[in-house]
MOPAC internal coordinates of N, CA, C and O (Angstrom, degrees):
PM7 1SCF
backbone

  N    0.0000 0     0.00 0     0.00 0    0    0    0
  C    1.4423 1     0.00 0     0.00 0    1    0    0
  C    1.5245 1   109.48 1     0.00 0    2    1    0
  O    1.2310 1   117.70 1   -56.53 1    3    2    1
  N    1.3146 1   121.98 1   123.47 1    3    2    1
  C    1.3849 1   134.64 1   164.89 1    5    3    2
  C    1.8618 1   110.94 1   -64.03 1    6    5    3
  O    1.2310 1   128.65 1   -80.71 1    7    6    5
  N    1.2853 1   100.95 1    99.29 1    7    6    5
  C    1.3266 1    95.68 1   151.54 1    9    7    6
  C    1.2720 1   159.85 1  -124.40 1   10    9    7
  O    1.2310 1   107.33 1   -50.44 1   11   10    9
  N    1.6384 1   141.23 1   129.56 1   11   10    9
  C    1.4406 1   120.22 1  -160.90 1   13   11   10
  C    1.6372 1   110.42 1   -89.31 1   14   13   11
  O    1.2310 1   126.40 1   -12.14 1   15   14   13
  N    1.2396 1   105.29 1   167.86 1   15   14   13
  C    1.6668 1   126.79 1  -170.39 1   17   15   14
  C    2.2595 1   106.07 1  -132.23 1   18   17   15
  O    1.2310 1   142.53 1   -41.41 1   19   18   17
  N    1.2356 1    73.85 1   138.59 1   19   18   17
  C    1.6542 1    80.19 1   172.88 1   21   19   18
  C    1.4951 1   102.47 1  -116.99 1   22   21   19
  O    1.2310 1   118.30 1  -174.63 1   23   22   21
  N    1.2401 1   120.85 1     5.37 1   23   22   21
  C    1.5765 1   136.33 1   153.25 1   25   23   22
  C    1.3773 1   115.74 1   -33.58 1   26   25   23
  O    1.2310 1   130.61 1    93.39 1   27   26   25
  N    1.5107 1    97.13 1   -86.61 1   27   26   25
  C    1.6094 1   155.21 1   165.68 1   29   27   26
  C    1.2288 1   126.92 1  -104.99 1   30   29   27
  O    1.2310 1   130.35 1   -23.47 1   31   30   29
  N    1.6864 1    97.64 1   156.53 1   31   30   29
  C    1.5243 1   106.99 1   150.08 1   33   31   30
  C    1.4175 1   132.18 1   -87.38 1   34   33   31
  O    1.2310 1   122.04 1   -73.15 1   35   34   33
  N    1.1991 1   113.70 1   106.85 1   35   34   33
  C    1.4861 1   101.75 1  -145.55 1   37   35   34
  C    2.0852 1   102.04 1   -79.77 1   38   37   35
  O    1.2310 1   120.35 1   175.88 1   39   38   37
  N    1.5357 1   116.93 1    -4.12 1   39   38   37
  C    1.1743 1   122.06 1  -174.77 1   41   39   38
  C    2.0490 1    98.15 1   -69.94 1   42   41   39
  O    1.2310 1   122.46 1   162.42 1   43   42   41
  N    1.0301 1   112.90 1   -17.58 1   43   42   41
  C    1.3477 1   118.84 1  -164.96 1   45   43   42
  C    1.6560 1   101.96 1   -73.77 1   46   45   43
  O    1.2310 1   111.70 1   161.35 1   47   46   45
  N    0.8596 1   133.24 1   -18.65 1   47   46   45
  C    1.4771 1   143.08 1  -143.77 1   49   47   46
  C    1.5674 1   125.71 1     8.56 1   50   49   47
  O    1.2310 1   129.20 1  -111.50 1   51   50   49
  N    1.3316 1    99.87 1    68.50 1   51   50   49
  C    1.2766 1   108.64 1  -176.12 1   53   51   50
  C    1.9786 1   111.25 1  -118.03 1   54   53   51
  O    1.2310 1   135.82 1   -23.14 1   55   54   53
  N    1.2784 1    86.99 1   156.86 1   55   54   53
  C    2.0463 1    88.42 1  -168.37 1   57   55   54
  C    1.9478 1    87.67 1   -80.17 1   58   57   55
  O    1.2310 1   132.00 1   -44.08 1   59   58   57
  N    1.8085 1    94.43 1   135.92 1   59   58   57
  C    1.5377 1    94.72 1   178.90 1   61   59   58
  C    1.7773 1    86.97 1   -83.01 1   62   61   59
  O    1.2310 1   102.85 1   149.55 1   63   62   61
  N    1.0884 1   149.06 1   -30.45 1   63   62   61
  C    1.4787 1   119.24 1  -164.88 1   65   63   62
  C    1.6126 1    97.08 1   -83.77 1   66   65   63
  O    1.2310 1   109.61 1   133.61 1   67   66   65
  N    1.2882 1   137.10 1   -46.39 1   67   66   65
  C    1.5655 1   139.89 1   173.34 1   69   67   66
  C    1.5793 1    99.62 1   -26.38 1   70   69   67
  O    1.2310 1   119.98 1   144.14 1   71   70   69
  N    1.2701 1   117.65 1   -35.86 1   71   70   69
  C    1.4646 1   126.65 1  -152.18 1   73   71   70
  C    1.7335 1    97.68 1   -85.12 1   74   73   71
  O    1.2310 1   131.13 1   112.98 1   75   74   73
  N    1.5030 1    96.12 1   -67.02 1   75   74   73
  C    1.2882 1   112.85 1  -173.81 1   77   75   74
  C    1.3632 1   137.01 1   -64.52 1   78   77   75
  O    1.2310 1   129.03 1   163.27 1   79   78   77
  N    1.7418 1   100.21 1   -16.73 1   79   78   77
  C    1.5621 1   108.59 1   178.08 1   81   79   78
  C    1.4914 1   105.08 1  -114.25 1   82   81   79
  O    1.2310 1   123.04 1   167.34 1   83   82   81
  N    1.3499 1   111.79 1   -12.66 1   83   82   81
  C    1.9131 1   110.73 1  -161.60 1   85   83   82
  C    1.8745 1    96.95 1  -129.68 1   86   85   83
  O    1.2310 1   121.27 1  -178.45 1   87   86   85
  N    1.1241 1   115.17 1     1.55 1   87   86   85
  C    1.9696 1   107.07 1  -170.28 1   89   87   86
  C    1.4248 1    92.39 1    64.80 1   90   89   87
  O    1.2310 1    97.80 1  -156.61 1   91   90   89
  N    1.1947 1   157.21 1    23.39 1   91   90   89
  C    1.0860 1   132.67 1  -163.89 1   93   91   90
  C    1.7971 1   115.97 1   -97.06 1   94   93   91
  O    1.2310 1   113.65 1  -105.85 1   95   94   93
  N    1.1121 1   129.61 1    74.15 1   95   94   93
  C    1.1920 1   128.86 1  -169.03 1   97   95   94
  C    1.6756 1   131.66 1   -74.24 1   98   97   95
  O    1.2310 1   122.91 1  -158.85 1   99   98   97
  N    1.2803 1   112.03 1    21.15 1   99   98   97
  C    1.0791 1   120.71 1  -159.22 1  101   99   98
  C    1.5033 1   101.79 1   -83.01 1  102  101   99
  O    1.2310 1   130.80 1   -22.29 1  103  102  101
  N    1.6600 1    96.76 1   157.71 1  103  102  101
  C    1.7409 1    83.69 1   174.45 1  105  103  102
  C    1.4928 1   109.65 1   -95.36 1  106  105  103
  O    1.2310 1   124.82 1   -30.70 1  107  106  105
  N    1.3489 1   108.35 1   149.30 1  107  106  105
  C    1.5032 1   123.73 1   177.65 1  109  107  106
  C    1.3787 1   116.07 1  -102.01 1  110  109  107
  O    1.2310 1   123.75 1   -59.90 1  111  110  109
  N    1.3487 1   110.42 1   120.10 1  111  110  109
  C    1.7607 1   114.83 1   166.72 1  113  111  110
  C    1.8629 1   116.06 1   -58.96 1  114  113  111
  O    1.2310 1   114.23 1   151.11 1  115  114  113
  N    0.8767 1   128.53 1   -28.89 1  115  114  113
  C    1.7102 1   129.79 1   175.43 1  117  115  114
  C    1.3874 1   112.29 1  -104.03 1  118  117  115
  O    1.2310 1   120.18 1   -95.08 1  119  118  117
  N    1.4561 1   117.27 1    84.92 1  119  118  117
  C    1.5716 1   104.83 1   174.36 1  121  119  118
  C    1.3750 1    97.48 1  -114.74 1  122  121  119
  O    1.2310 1   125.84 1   -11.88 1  123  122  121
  N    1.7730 1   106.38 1   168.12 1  123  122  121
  C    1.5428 1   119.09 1  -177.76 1  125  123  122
  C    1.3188 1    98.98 1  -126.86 1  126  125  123
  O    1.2310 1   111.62 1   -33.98 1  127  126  125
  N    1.2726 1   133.40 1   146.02 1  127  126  125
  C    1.8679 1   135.03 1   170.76 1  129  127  126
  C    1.8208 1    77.99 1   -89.69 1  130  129  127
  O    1.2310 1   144.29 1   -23.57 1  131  130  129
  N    1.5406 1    70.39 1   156.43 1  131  130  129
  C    1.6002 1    86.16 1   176.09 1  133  131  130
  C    1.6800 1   103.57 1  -178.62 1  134  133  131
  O    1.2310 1   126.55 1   -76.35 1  135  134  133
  N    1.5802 1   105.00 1   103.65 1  135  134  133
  C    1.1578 1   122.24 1   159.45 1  137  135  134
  C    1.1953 1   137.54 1   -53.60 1  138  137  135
  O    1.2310 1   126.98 1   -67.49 1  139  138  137
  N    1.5044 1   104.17 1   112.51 1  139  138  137
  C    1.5538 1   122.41 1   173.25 1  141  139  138
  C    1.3690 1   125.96 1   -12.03 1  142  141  139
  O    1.2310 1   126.76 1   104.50 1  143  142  141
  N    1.2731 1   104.59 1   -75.50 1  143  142  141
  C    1.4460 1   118.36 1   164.12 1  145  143  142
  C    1.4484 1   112.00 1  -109.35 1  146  145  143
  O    1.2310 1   127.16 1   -37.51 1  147  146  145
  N    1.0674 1   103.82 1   142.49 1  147  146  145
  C    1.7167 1   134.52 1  -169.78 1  149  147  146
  C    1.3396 1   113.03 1  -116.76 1  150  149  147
  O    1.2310 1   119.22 1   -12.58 1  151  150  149
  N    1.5543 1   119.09 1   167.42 1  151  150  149
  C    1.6241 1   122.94 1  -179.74 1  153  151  150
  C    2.0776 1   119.32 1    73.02 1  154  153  151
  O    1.2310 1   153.88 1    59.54 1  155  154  153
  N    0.7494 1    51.54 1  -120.46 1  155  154  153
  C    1.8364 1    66.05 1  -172.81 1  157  155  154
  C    1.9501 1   102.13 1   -65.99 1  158  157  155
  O    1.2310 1   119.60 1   136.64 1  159  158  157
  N    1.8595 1   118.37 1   -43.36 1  159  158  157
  C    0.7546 1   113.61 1   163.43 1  161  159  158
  C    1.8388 1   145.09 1  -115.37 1  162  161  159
  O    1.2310 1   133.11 1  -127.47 1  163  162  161
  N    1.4153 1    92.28 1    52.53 1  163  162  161
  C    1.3547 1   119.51 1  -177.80 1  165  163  162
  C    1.7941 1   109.28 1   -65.67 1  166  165  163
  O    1.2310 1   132.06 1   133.17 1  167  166  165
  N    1.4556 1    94.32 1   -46.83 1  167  166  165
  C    1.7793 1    97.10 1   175.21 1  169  167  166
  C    1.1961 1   122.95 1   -71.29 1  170  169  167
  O    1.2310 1   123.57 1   150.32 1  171  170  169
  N    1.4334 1   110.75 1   -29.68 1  171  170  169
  C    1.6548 1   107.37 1   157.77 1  173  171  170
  C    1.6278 1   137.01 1   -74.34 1  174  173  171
  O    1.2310 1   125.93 1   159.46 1  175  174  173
  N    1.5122 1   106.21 1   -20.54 1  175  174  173
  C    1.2664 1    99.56 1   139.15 1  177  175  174
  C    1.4475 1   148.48 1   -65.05 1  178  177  175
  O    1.2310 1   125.20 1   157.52 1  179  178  177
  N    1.3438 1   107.61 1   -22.48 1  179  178  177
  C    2.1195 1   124.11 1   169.69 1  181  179  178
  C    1.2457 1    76.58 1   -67.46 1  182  181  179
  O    1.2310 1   111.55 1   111.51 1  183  182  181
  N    1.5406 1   133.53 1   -68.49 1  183  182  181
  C    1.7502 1   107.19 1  -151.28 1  185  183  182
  C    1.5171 1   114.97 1   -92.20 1  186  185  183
  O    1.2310 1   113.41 1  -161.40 1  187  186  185
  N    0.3698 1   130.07 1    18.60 1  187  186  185
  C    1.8755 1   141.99 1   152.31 1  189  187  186
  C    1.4122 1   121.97 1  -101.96 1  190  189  187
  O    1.2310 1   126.93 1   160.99 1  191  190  189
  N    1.5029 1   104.28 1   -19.01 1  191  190  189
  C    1.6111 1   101.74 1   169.03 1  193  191  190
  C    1.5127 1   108.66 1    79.86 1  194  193  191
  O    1.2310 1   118.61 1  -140.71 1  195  194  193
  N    1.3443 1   120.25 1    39.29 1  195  194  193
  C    1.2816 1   130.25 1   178.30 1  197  195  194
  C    1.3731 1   103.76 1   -98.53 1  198  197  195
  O    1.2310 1   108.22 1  -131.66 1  199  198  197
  N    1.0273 1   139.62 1    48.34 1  199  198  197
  C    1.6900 1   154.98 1   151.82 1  201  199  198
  C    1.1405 1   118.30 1   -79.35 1  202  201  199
  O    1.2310 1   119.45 1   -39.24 1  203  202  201
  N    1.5718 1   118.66 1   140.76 1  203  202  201
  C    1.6224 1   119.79 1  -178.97 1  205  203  202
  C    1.4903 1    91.62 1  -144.93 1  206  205  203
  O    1.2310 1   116.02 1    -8.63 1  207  206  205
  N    1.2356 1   125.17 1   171.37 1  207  206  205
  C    1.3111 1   150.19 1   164.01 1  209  207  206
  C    1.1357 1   129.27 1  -120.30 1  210  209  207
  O    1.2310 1   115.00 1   -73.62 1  211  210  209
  N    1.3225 1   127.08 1   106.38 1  211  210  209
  C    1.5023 1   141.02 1  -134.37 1  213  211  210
  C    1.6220 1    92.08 1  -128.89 1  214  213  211
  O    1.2310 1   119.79 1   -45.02 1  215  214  213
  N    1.3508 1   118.00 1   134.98 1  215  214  213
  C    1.5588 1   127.86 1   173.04 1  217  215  214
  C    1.6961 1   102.02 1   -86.55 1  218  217  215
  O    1.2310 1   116.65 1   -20.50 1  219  218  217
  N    1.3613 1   123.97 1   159.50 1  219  218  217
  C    1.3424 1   123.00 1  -164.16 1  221  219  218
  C    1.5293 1   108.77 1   -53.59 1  222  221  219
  O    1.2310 1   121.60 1   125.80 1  223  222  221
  N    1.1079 1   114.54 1   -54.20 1  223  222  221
  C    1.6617 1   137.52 1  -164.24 1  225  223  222
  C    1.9401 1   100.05 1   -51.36 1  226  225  223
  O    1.2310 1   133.34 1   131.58 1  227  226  225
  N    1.6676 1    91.82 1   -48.42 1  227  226  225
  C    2.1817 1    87.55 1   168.00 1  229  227  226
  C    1.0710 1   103.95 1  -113.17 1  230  229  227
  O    1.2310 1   107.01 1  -126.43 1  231  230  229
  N    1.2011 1   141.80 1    53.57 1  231  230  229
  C    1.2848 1   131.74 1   145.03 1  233  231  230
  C    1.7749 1   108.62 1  -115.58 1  234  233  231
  O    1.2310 1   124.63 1   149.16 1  235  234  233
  N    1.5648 1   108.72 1   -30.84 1  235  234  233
  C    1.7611 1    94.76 1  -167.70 1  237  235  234
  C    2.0579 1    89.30 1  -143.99 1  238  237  235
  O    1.2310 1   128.60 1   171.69 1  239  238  237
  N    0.7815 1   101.04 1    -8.31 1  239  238  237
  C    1.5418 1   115.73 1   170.73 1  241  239  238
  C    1.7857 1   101.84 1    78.40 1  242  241  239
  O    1.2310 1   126.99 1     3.83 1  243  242  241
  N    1.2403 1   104.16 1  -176.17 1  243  242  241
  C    1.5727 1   114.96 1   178.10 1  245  243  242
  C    1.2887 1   120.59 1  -125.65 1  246  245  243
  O    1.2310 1   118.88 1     4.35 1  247  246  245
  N    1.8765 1   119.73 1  -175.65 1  247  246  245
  C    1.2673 1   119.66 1  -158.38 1  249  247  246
  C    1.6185 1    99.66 1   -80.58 1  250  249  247
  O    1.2310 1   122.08 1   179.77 1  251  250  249
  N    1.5982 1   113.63 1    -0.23 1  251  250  249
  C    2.0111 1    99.76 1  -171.34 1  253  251  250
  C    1.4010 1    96.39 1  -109.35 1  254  253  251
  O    1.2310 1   113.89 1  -153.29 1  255  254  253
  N    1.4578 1   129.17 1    26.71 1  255  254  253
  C    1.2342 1   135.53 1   130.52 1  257  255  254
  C    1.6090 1   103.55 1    93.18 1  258  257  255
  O    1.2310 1   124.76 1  -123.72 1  259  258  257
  N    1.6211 1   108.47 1    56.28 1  259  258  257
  C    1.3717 1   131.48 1   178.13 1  261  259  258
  C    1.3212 1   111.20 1   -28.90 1  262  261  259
  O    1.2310 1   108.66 1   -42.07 1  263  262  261
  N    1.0177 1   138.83 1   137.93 1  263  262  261
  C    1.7458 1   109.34 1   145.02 1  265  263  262
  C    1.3307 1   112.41 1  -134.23 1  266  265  263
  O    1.2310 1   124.17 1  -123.20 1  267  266  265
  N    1.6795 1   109.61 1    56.80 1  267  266  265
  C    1.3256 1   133.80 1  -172.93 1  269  267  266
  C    1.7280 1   119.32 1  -114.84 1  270  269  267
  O    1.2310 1   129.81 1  -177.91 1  271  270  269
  N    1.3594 1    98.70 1     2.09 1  271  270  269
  C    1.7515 1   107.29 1  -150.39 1  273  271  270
  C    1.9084 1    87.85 1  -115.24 1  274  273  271
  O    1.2310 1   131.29 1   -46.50 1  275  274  273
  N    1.1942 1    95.81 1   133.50 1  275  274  273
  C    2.0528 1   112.32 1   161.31 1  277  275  274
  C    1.0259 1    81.24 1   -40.96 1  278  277  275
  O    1.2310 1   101.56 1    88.87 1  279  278  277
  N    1.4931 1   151.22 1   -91.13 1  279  278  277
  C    1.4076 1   121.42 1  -102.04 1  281  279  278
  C    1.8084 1    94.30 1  -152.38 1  282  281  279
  O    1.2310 1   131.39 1   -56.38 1  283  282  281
  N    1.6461 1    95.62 1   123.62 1  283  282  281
  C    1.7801 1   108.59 1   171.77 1  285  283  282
  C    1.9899 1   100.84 1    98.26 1  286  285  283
  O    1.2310 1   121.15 1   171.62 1  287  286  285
  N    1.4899 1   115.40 1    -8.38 1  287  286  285
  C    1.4618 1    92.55 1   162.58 1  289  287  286
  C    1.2749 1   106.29 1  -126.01 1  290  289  287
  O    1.2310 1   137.21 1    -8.20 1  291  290  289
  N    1.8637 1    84.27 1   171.80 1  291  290  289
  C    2.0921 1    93.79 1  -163.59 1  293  291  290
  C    1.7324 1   111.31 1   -44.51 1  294  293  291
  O    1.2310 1   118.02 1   143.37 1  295  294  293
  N    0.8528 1   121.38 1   -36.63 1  295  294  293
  C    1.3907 1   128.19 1  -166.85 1  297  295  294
  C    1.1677 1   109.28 1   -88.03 1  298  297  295
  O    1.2310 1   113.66 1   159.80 1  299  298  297
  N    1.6824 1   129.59 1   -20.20 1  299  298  297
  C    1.4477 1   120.24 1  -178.82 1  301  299  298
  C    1.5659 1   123.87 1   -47.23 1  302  301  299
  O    1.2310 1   117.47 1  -164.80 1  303  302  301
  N    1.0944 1   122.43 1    15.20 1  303  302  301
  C    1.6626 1   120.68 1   177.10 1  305  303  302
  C    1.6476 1    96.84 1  -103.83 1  306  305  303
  O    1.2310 1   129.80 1   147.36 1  307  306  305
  N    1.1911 1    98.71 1   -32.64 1  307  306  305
  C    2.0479 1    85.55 1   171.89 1  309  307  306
  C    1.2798 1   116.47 1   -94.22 1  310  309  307
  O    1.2310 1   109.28 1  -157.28 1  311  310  309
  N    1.2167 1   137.69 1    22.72 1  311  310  309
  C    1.3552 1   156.84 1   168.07 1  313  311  310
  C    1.1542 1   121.45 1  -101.53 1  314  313  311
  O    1.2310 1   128.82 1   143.92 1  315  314  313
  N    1.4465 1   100.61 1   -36.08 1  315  314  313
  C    1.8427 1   109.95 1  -179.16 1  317  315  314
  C    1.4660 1   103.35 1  -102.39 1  318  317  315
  O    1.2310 1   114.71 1   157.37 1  319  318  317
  N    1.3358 1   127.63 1   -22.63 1  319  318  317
  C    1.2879 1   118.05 1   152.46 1  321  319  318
  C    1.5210 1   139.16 1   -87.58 1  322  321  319
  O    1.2310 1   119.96 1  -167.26 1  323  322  321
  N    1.1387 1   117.68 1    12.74 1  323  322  321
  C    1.3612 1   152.98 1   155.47 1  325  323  322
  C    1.6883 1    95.49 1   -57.72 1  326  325  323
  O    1.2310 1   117.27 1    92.46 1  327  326  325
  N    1.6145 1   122.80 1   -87.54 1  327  326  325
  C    1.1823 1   147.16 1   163.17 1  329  327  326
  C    1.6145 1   106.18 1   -15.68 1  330  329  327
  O    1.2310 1   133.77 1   132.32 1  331  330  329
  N    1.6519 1    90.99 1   -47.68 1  331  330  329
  C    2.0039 1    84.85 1  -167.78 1  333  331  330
  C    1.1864 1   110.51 1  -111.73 1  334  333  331
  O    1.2310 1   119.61 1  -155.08 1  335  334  333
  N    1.6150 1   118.35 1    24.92 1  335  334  333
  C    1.2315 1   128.89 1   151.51 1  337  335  334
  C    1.6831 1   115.42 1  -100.70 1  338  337  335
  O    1.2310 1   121.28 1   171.48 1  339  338  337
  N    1.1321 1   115.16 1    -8.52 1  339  338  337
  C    1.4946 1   113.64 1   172.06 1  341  339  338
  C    1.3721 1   121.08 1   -84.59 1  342  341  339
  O    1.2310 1   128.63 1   124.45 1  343  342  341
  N    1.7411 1   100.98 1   -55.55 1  343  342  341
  C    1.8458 1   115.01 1   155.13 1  345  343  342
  C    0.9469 1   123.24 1   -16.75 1  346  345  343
  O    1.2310 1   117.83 1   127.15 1  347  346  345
  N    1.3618 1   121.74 1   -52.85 1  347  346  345
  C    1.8616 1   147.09 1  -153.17 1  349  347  346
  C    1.2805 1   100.24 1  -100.86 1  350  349  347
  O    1.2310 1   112.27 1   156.10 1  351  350  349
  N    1.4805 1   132.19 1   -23.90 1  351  350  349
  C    1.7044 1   121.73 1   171.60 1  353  351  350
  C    1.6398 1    94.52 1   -91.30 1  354  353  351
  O    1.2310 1   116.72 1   132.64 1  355  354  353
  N    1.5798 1   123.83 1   -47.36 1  355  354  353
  C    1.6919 1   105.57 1   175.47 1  357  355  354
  C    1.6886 1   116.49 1   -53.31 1  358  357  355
  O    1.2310 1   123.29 1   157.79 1  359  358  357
  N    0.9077 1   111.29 1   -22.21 1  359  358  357
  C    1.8134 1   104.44 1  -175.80 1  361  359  358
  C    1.3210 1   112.42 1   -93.41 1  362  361  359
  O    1.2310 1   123.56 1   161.00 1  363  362  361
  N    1.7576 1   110.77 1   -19.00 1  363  362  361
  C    1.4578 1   121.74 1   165.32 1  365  363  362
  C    1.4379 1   124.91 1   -55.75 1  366  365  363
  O    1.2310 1   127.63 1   154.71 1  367  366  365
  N    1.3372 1   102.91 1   -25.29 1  367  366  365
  C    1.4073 1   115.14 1   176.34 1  369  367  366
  C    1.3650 1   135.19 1   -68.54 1  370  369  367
  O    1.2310 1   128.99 1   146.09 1  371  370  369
  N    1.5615 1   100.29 1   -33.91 1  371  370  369
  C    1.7733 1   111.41 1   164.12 1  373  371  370
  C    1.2398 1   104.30 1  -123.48 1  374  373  371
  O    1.2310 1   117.96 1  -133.91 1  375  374  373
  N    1.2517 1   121.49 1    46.09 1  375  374  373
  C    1.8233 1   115.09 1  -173.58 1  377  375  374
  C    1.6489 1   102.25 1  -152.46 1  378  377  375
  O    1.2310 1   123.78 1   -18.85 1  379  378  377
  N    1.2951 1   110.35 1   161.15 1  379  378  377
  C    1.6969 1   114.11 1   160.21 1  381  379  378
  C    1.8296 1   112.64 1   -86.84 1  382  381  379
  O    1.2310 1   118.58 1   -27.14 1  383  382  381
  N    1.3933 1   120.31 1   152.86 1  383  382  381
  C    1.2174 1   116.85 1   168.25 1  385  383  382
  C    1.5761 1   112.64 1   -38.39 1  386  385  383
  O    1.2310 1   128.37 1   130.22 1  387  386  385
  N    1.7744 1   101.49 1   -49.78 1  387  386  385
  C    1.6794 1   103.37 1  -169.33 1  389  387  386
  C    1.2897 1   120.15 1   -58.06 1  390  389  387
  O    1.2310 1   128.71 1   137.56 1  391  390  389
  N    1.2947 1   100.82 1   -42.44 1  391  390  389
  C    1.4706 1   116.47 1   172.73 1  393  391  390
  C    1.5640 1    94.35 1   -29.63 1  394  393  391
  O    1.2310 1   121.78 1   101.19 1  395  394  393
  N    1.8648 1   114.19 1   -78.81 1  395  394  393
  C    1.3581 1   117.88 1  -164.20 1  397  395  394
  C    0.9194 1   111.07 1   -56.22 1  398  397  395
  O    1.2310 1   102.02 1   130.02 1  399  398  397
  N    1.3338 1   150.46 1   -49.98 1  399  398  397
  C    1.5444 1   148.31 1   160.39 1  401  399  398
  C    1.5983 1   118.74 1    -8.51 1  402  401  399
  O    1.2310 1   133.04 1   121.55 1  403  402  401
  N    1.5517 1    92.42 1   -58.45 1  403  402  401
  C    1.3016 1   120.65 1  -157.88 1  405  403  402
  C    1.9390 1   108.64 1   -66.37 1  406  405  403
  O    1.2310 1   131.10 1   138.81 1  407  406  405
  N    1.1029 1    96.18 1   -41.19 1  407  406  405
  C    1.7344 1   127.50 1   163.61 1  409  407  406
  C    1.0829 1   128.80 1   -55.14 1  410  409  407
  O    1.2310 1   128.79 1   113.51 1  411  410  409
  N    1.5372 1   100.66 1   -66.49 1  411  410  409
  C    1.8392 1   119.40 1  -169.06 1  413  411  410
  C    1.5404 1    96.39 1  -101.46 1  414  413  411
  O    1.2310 1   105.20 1   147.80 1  415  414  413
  N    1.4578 1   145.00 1   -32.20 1  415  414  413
  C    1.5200 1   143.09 1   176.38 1  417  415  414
  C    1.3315 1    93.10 1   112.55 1  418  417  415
  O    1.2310 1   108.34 1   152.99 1  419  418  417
  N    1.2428 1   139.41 1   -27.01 1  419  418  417
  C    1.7153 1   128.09 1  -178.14 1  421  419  418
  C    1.3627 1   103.05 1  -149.79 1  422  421  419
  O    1.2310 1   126.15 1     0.12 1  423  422  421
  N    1.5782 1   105.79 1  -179.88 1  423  422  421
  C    1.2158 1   116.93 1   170.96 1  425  423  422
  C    1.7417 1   106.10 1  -110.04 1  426  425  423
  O    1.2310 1   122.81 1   -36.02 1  427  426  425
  N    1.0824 1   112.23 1   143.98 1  427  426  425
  C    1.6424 1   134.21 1   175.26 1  429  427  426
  C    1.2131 1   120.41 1   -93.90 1  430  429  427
  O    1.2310 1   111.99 1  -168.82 1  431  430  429
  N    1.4350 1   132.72 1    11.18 1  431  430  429
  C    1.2249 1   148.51 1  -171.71 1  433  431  430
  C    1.2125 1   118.91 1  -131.96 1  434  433  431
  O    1.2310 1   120.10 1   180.00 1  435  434  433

């Protein structure tokens, strides 16, 4: 499945946290999409364009015990809310909070 991001450009193949925490703009050969919000609101992220592209190391972490990655290290809840605090100021921009509430179930801000 082709998907777009109002994140990123996701043709660039670059890691949005590499980017966002280190300047690191390089392009990466192993990226993963990985939706903002997940579960119940995974489809509202495809249509809002809440997609990012995550290099292995922040997306699922590694064996020297990352704790930089969304998903499987201790810290992945401030990583993935990092993500869904950025989402939530781009949609803030042409949207009401309630709106986002109303969408995502809370506000992240």
């Amino acid at each position: 499945m082709k998907y777009k991001s109002v994140m990123q450009d996701l043709s660039e193949r670059r890691c949005y946290l590499c980017a966002r925490l280190y300047g690191d703009e390089t392009e990466k050969v192993n990226l993963h999409h990985h939706h903002v919000f997940s579960g119940p609101y995974k489809r509202a992220s495809e249509k809002y364009g809440f997609i990012v592209t995550l290099c292995l190391y922040h997306h699922e972490g590694d064996i020297t015990g990352n704790r930089e990655a969304v998903h499987d290290a201790p810290n992945s809840k401030e990583y993935s809310d990092m993500l869904k605090r950025d989402a939530q100021r781009i949609f803030e921009q042409d949207h009401s909070r309630q709106e986002f509430i109303k969408i995502f179930g809370k506000s992240r801000l």
